[in-house]
C-alpha positions in Angstrom: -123.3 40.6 -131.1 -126.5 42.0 -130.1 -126.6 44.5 -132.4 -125.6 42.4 -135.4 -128.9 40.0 -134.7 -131.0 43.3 -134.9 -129.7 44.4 -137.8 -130.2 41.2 -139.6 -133.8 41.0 -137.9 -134.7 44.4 -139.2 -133.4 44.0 -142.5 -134.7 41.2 -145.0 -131.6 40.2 -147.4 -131.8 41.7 -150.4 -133.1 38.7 -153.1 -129.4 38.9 -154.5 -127.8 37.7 -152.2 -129.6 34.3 -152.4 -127.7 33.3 -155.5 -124.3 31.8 -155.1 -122.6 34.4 -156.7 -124.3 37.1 -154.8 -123.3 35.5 -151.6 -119.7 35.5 -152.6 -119.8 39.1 -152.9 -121.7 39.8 -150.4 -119.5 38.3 -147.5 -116.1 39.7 -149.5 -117.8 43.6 -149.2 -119.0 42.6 -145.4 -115.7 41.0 -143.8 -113.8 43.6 -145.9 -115.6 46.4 -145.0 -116.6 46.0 -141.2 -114.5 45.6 -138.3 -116.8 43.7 -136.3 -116.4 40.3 -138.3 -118.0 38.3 -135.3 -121.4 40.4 -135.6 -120.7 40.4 -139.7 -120.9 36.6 -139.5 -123.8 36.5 -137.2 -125.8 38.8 -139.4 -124.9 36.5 -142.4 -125.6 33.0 -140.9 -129.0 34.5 -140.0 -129.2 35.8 -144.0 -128.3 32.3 -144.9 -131.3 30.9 -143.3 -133.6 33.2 -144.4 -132.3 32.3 -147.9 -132.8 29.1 -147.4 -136.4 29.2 -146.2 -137.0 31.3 -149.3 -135.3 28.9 -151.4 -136.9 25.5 -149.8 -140.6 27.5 -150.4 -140.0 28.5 -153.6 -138.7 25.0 -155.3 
C-alpha cells in the first residue's frame, strides 16, 4: 500500500484522466494491467481527489 501512495504522490495525474471518459479508461488499463489492485485503487482514489480539487478551482 505504501508504495502505491508514493507513486500517486510523486506523480500528478495526467489532465486526461480528469474527464469522465478518461477515467473509465484509465482504471480498465490499471486493474487490468497490475496485480496489485489494492495499491491500484489507492493510487486512483488519491488521483480522484486531486481531480477534484482541480476541477472545484477551475469552475
Amino acid at each position: 500500500m505504501q508504495y502505491g501512495i508514493k507513486m500517486s504522490r510523486m506523480y500528478a495525474p495526467p489532465l486526461g484522466i480528469c474527464r469522465p471518459q478518461g477515467l473509465l479508461l484509465r482504471t480498465a488499463d490499471l486493474l487490468r494491467n497490475s496485480r496489485e489492485h489494492y495499491e491500484v485503487a489507492m493510487c486512483f482514489y488519491e488521483w480522484l481527489q486531486i481531480c477534484s480539487e482541480i476541477l472545484g478551482s477551475a469552475v
